[in-house]
Phi, psi and omega in degrees: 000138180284170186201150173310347203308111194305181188258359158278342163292309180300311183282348160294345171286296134014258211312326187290322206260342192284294163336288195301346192249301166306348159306318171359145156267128195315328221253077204224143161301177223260333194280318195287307196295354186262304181278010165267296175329297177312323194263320183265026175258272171347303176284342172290311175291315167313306187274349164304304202268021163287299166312320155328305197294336167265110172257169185215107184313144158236052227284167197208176175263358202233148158242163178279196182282190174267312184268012175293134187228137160242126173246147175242121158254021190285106193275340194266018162287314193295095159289337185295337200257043151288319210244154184275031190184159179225180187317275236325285214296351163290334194249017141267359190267306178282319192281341161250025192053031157337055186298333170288329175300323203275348179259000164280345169277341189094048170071180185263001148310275212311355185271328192295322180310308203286345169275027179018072175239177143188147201326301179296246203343295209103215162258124181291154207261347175323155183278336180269330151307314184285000194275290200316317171273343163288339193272329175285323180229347176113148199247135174282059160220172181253151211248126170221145176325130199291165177262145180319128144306157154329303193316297212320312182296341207276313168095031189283005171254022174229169194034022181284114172252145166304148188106129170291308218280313177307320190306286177325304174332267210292325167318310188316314186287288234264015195235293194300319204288001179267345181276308167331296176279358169273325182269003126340272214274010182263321162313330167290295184337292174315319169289313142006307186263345180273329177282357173293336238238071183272161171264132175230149141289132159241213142224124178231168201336078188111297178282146164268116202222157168255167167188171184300128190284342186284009179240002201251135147300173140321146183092322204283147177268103213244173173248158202208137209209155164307124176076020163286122166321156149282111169293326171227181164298180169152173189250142173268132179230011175177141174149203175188140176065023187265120153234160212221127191268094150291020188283354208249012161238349183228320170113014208245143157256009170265156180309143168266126181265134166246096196230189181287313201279331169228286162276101190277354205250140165236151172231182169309136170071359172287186185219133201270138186264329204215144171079198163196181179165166172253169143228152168247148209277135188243309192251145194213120149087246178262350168297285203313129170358284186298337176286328186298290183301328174294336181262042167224011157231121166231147210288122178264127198256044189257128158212159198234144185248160188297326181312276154355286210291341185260345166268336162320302172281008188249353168286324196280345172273331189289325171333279181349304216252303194287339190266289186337283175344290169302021188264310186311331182226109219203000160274140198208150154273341172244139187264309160324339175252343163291343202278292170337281190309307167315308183304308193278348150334282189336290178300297166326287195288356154295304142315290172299336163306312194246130165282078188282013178271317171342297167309299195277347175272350130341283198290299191320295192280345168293282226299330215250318127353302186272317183313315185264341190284333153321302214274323199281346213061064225213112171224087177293091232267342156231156196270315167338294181315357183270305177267007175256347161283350166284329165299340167347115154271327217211135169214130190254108242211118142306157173252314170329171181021348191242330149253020184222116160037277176068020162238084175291151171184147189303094211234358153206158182222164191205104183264110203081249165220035161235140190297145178274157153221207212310339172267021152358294193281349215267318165006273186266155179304172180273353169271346168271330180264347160268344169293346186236359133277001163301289159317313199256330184296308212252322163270081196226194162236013216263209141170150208240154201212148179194117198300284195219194195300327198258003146297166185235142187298153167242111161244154191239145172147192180265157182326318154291322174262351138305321162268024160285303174335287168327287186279344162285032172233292188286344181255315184262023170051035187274133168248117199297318201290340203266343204252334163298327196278297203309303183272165154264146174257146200224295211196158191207120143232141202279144162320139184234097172308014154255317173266003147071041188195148164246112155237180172202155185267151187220123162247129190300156191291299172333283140317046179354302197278347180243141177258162167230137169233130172242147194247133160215160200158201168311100213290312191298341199268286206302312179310292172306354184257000166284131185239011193192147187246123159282134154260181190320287160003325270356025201267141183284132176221145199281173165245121194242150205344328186290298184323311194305293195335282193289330170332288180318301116018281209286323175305311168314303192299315179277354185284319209267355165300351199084013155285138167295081197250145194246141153183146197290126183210158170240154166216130161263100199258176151219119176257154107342131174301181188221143138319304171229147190283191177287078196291352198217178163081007186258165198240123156295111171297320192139172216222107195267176184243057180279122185248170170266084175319140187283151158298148158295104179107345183294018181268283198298352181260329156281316195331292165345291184300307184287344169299319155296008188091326185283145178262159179250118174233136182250141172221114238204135171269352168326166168296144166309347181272291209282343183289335194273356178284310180250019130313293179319309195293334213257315181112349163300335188242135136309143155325301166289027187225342154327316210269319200274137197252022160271338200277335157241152194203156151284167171314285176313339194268331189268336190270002163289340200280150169304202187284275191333316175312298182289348194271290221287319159213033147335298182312322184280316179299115176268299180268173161193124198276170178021073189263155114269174191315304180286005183276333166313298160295325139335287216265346156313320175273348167278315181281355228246328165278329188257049133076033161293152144294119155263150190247172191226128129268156180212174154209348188263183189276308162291005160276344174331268184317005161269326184303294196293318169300289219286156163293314161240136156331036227263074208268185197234134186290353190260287164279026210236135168294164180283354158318304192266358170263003162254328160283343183274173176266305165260119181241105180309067192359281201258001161096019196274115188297342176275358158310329207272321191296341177312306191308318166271322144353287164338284185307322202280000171271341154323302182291316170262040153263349183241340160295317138349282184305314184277330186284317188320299198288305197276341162305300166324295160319309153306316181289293185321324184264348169289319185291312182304305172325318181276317192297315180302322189277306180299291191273330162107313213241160129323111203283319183249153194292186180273315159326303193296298188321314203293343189261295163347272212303340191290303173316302179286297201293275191318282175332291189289352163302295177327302198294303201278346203258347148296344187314154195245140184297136140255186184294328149339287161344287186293013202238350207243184175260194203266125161315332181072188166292305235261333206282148194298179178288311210255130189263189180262003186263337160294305174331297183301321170268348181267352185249338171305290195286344167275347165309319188280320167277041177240315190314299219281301173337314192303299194306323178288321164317296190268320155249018168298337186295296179282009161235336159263321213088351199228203161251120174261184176233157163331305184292359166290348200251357171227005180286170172305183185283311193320290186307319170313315178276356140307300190307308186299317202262312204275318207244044193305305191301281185313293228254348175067073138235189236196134176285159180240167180254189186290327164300321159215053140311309194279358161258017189255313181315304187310306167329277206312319208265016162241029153294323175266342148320290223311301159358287177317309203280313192295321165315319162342298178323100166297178187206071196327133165311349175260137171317140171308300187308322171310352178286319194295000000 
């Protein structure tokens, strides 16, 4: 019968089937291996003369007949006929959520087949397997907008005046600030590529491994953990309880559930909010949803920091004060030539008023900063965050990983109300050590690999379900693959930080009709929900008040070691399934000890920070015993803080107090034990009010709202999800708390290189517009040409950005207090050296001015007394003709250097000067 079929269709059935008959298992009778022959003769010859219909030209020295033919059977031209499905249909499969496509493949089995994948193994891991599918499918980057030229920066339709000499001038300026700001955005760009470069788990033969999303294929089998990106499109093909933030792809903020039974599809760039779980990967780069959108936006990295915005205006009040000034002259006998003259007043004084360096010594020290602070391990993701950490009263610090270690392991246990030690297993009954691989096998995110006998296991998961991992495989002898195999998963709730626990329900296969639910968590959290106890023994015994006592006792004890402590609990039922586990009533298996080591040196990088004024709070979800153990350890809690019972609290106990309560002794709290995330956010809108700078550290997915509240962010690169590293300002690298003290160092050199920058600049200015002023009124003309200024602004502004906007922080810095929100740009101690020394070059101008003739013979210009020498004696000597001066002889060279250079006594003398702590302007 005829049929429609195209003819690359036909022959791919053909091909298929060709397969399929060779597969065949051998171990056939003599007649069936004859019509098995017989079957693969037939399809073969369909398919030579399927292929027949394609000749393929050849040129030659001799020609051929008429019926000579070439079939190309080479299959490795087609890359598609590796794989059973191609690009399209993969990316119609995820991007219109095709549920019919995808049960026509057979589910999300059958798709993992037609991608020669597999749910367990993964993908083999050969460098020529991942080529082929990278080459087939496509590589996981993105097409990103070329980067700005030089050209770009250069400003060539803008500031041009007439006149070579003007040219030059303003060329000079408009060349550093183009070089500045090109080499600016090529550091965003670098940072850019770096904050792209997330770490994904995958499974490649087997092993659970991390790499670079910028390596995962098609095919690859990903793990997928609270706040972790979806790196690509792909399908869930195992897991529980994943729900998916699509807010930053659809715009809805409520969560999305991902399950077998109903919504099977992930895309690129979402945030897994809830749960876990795997996918295989369908879409890589720019074929995925999100690669689609992206390559219509490109990202602009102009960005203006509150610093900026605030020196624009005080460039913009001095504008205000040199045009008032010119206002004054404006009496003429002829009104065309007051209007003339008045403009170029105007223009001159003006020119000399505004600090056009301002801006650009801003960018130069943010840009040239953020450069060194990468190298400090520092990545900064806004420049704002740079000068607003100098300002810092207060940082509100996690303890995991950041005043610690994060290399966890079990160093003590306890089964019942008996301590365990190194023959645990050998001990304990055989019914307690299979109740606790079951709680540690089935309840993890974790997961254990062993290539072959003579290797050592390998584990995954966060830090806390590796060293669980660890000591159940070494101490209880567990084999995790066998204890999976053994169960079923019936209902999974994913660790939650607020209630600081994880369980899941489990039914044995052998045993159909029994359930199990096992709890693991916080111990003091897991305990109260136990009305009963296991011992070495397996024997149950209820817990009655003494027992509770020493339980507490035992939590305490191992807390105040610096340990973490978990602990385990079960209920064996024979049920129905559930929705919701079992919450009350359950018997405690036992309570493990995990420590953490404090870092090297992190003592002294708080010592640092309080020295500097700024106070340290640590908020932590630990218990209150192991949190104030390793506060003490760390130097946040003090002697004195021994005594004070405000300085450490729980979460709850703080999140209770009214408002007026929380205002009132926020300031006093050094620690806070069992926190969640909104108790973070809490005492952040409490100090945030009473109008500290806060700094943040955050790494889960529920620190986002704190990172964003506080003024800087600090998320952390190593655990930190990419959730609270989107949310942050700053990404802390290596996860070290003496980064953050780097970090506030920085900052705080930032802010005084441009308080530098401003005293450098407004000294000079002052003298300058007083002088143009008394010269406008008195004498009718301005003393300097427009050439001099414009070389004058150049030696200050540009030159002196340069100079002063590099200066690298010292141990000083760290010596003075936090500047805070309120304190002013200009302090009074700036006031007090910008008015001294412009009073003394306003005394020596006047003179020069005004009696320069009968003390040189010659005319001198202003700018002598403050450009560098070099460029001056160029300016002077060389450039007579261009710059309109007059040579000097050598007495008086030495006497214009003797002048200038008693600018530093006077300096000297005046630092002398006291200066009240309340702003001048505050008397007005």
């Amino acid at each position: 019968m005829p049929t429609n079929v195209p003819d690359h269709a036909e022959k791919k059935n053909n091909l298929v089937g060709v397969e399929f008959l060779l597969e065949l298992p051998k171990t056939l009778s003599k007649s069936n291996k004859k019509w098995q022959l017989a079957f693969i003769k037939i399809y073969c010859s369909r398919t030579l003369l399927n292929c027949a219909k394609h000749t393929i030209q050849k040129p030659g020295l001799f020609t051929r007949s008429l019926s000579y033919t070439t079939i190309n059977l080479d299959h490795h031209q087609d890359h598609h006929g590796d794989f059973k499905i191609d690009q399209e249909t993969l990316n119609d499969l995820v991007k219109n959520k095709n549920q019919e496509k995808l049960d026509s493949l057979g589910g999300p089995n059958g798709l993992v087949s037609a991608l020669k994948t597999n749910t367990r193994l993964g993908i083999n891991e050969e460098a020529d397997e991942i080529q082929v599918r990278r080459s087939t499918f496509g590589s996981n980057t993105y097409t990103r907008p070329p980067s700005k030229s030089l050209i770009h920066f250069h400003g060539l339709k803008e500031g041009w005046y007439d006149g070579g000499s003007i040219f030059v001038a303003v060329f000079l300026v408009v060349a550093v600030s183009a070089v500045s700001n090109f080499r600016q955005n090529r550091q965003f760009d670098k940072l850019s590529k770096v904050s792209s470069n997330i770490k994904i788990d995958v499974v490649r033969n087997g092993r659970r491994q991390e790499i670079s999303i910028f390596d995962i294929v098609v095919g690859d089998i990903v793990c997928l953990n609270i706040g972790d990106q979806v790196p690509a499109d792909g399908v869930f093909v195992e897991g529980h309880s994943l729900h998916v933030d699509e807010s930053s792809m659809t715009g809805e903020s409520d969560h999305v559930e991902v399950s077998l039974n109903g919504n099977t599809f992930l895309f690129s760039g979402t945030k897994v909010a809830d749960g876990f779980g795997k996918m295989a990967v369908t879409s890589v780069g720019m074929n995925t949803a999100w690669g689609q959108m992206m390559s219509h936006i490109s990202r602009d990295t102009n960005e203006q920091t509150p610093l900026q915005t605030r020196l624009d205006k005080l460039t913009s009040s001095i504008g205000k004060v040199g045009l008032l000034y010119n206002g004054k002259k404006t009496n003429s006998d002829e009104i065309v030539n007051a209007v003339v003259e008045m403009v170029a007043a105007a223009v001159t004084i003006i020119v000399v008023a505004i600090p056009e360096g301002l801006p650009l010594a801003v960018t130069l020290t943010l840009a040239y900063s953020m450069k060194r602070m990468m190298k400090d391990q520092a990545m900064v993701r806004k420049l704002s965050a740079c000068e607003t950490m100098g300002s810092a009263t207060t940082i509100c610090t996690d303890k995991t990983g950041t005043l610690t270690l994060n290399q966890m392991k079990v160093t003590d246990s306890w089964f019942g109300l008996e301590p365990g030690t190194s023959s645990s297993s050998s001990s304990l009954s055989r019914k307690v050590v299979e109740l606790f691989h079951q709680g540690v096998a089935m309840n993890t995110t974790g997961s254990v690999f062993k290539a072959n006998s003579g290797t050592e296991y390998e584990f995954s998961g966060s830090p806390t379900e590796k060293a669980i991992l660890s000591w159940a495989v070494e101490e209880l002898k567990m084999d995790m693959e066998e204890v999976i195999e053994e169960h079923d998963v019936v209902h999974v709730e994913a660790f939650n930080s607020e209630k600081k626990r994880s369980g899941v329900l489990l039914r044995k296969k052998k045993k159909g009709e029994i359930t199990v639910v096992h709890w693991k968590g916080a111990a003091e959290k897991i305990l109260a929900m136990c009305s009963t106890f296991c011992d070495g023994s397996g024997a149950v015994k209820e817990i009655d008040e003494d027992d509770k006592i020493k339980f507490e006792q035992i939590i305490q004890s191992m807390a105040a070691k610096s340990l973490r402590c978990i602990a385990f609990a079960y209920s064996e039922e024979e049920e129905e399934e559930k929705k919701k586990l079992k919450e009350e009533n359950l018997t405690l298996l036992g309570i493990v000890g995990i420590k953490d080591p404090c870092r090297p040196g992190v003592k002294k990088a708080v010592e640092d920070c309080q020295f500097a004024g700024v106070s340290i709070k640590m908020i932590t979800g630990d218990n209150i015993f192991t949190a104030r153990a390793i506060a003490v350890e760390c130097g946040i809690l003090t002697q004195e803080d021994e005594t004070n019972k405000e300085a450490v609290l729980e979460g709850e106990e703080f999140r209770n107090y009214t408002q007026q309560e929380r205002l009132e002794k926020v300031e006093r709290i050094k620690v806070m034990a069992r926190s969640s995330p909104f108790d973070k956010l809490l005492m952040v809108k409490c100090l945030r009010e009473l109008g500290h700078v806060v700094a943040v550290t955050g790494d889960g997915t529920n620190d986002a709202p704190a990172l964003k509240e506080a003024d800087i962010g600090l998320s952390m690169g190593i655990q930190g999800t990419e959730v609270a590293k989107e949310s942050s300002d700053i990404v802390i690298l290596d996860d070290n708390f003496a980064s953050v003290a780097t970090v506030l160092r920085w900052g705080r050199c930032v802010y005084n290189n441009i308080q530098k920058f401003i005293q450098f600049q407004l000294t000079v200015n002052v003298a300058a517009l007083v002088i143009n002023f008394v010269a406008a009124i008195s004498a009718g003309e301005v003393p300097l040409t427009a050439v001099q200024l414009l070389w004058v602004n150049l030696i200050m502004d540009t030159l002196g950005a340069l100079a002063l906007a590099t200066e690298k922080p010292t141990n000083d810095l760290m010596r003075k207090k936090p500047i805070g929100r309120f304190a002013p740009l200009i302090t009074n101690v700036m006031w007090r050296n910008l008015l001294a020394q412009a009073f003394y070059q306003i005394g020596v101008l006047l003179v020069l001015q005004f009696r320069g003739r009968s003390i040189f013979g010659n005319r001198l210009f202003v700018g002598i007394i403050v450009v560098t020498v070099v460029l001056q004696v160029v300016m002077v000597e060389f450039l007579k003709r261009f710059a309109d001066t007059e040579r000097l002889d050598l007495g008086q060279w030495g006497v214009c250097v003797a002048i200038a250079a008693a600018s530093w006594p006077i300096g000297w003398l005046v630092k002398s000067v006291p200066v009240p702590e309340k702003h001048f302007f505050s008397y007005l």
